[in-house]
C-alpha positions in Angstrom: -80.6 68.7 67.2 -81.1 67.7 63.6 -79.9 64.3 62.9 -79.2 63.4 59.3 -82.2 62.9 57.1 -82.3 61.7 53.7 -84.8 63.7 51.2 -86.7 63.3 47.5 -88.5 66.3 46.5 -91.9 65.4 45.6 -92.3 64.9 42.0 -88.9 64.0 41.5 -88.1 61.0 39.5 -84.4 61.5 40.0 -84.0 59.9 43.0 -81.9 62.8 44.2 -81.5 62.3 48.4 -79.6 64.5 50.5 -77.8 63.9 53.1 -78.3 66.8 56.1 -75.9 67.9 58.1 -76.3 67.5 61.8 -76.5 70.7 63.9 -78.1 72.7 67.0 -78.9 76.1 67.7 -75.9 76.3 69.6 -74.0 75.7 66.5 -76.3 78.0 64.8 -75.7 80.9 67.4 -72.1 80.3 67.0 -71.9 81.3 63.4 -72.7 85.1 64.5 -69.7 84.9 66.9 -67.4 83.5 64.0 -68.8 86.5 61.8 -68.2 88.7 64.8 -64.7 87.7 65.7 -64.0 88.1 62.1 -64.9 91.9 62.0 -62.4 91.9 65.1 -59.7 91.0 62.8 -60.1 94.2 60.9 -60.1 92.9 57.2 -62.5 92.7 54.9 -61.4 89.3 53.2 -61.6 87.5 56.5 -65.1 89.3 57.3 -66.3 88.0 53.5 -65.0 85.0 53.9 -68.0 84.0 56.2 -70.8 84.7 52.9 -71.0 82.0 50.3 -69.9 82.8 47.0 -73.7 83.0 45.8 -75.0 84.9 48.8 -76.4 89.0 49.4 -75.7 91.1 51.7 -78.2 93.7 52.4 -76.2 95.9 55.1 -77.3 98.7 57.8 -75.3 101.8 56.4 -75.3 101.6 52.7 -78.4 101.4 50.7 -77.0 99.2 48.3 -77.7 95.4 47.9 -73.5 93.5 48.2 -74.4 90.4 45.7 -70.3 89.4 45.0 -67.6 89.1 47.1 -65.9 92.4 45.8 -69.0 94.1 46.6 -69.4 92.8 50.1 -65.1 93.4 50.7 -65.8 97.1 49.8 -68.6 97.5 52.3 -66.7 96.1 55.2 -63.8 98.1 54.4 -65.9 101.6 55.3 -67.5 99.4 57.9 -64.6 98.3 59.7 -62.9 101.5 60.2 -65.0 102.5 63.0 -64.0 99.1 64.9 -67.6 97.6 65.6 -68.3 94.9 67.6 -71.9 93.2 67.6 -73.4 91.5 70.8 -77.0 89.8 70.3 -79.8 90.8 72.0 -82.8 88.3 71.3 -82.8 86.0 68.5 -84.6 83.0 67.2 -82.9 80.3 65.5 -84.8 77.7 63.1 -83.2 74.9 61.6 -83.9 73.3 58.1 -82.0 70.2 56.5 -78.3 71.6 56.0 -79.9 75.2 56.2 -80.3 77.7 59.6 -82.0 81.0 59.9 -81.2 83.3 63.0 -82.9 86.4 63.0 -83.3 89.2 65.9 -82.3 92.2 67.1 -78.5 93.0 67.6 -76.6 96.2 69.2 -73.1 97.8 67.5 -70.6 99.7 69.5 -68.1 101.5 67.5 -65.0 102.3 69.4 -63.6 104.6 67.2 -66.6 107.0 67.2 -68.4 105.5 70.3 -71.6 105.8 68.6 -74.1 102.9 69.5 -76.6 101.3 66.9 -79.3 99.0 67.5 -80.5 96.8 64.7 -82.6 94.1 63.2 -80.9 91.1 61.6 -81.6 87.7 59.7 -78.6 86.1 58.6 -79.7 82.3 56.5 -76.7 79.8 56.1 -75.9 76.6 53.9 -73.5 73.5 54.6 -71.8 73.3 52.4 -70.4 70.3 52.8 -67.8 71.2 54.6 -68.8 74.8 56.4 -71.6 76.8 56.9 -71.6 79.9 55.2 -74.0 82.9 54.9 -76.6 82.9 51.9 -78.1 86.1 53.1 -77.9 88.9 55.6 -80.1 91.3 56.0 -79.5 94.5 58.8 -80.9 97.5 59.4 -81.7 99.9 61.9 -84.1 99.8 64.7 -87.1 102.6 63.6 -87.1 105.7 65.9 -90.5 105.1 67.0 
């Protein structure tokens, strides 16, 4: 568990500290399960509501980087339609001063089409302030080989 920690960057004549967020890697592993439950809801908003508003989405099925929350609600609304739902299968979870990085390898079922996708993630994630929210997540498929 991180307990609050005050820091100056070196160099820095401001005087600047920051306050960090206390937080665990049970916390941490939560966050997917927020994401997840969100895709259960079935709309977009509630599934980008989870990415800060300065955050990119680099999904599995579209080739194209999701930088804005318009981009990021028009991916999940092709996404969605095949009802997913993610379970993790390894991860590892680091923890920086009101910052997290879980990466790993996840699995996607798609109960409309049945079809089964493993993947690689890294999702990073910022207090801020108030919530943690996604700064980046990266996915893609596992290679064939």
């Amino acid at each position: 568990m991180l307990a609050g920690c005050a820091s100056n960057p070196l160099g820095s004549t401001s005087g600047r500290t920051e306050t960090c967020k206390a937080t665990s890697e049970k916390e941490v592993a939560a966050l997917f399960d927020r994401w997840n439950q969100s895709l259960q809801t079935g709309d977009p908003r509630k599934v980008v509501d989870n990415y800060a508003d300065k955050s990119v989405l680099l999904p599995t099925v579209s080739n194209t980087p999701r930088l804005n929350a318009a981009q990021k609600q028009d991916y999940f609304e092709h996404f969605l339609q095949d009802k997913p739902f993610g379970r993790i299968d390894s991860r590892t979870i680091e923890i920086g001063c009101n910052t997290a990085v879980d990466a790993g390898l996840y699995t996607f079922t798609f109960a409309k089409t049945g079809a089964v996708v493993k993947a690689r993630y890294t999702y990073t994630y910022r207090w801020d302030g108030s919530r943690w929210l996604i700064t980046s997540h990266h996915s893609s498929a596992m290679p064939e080989k």
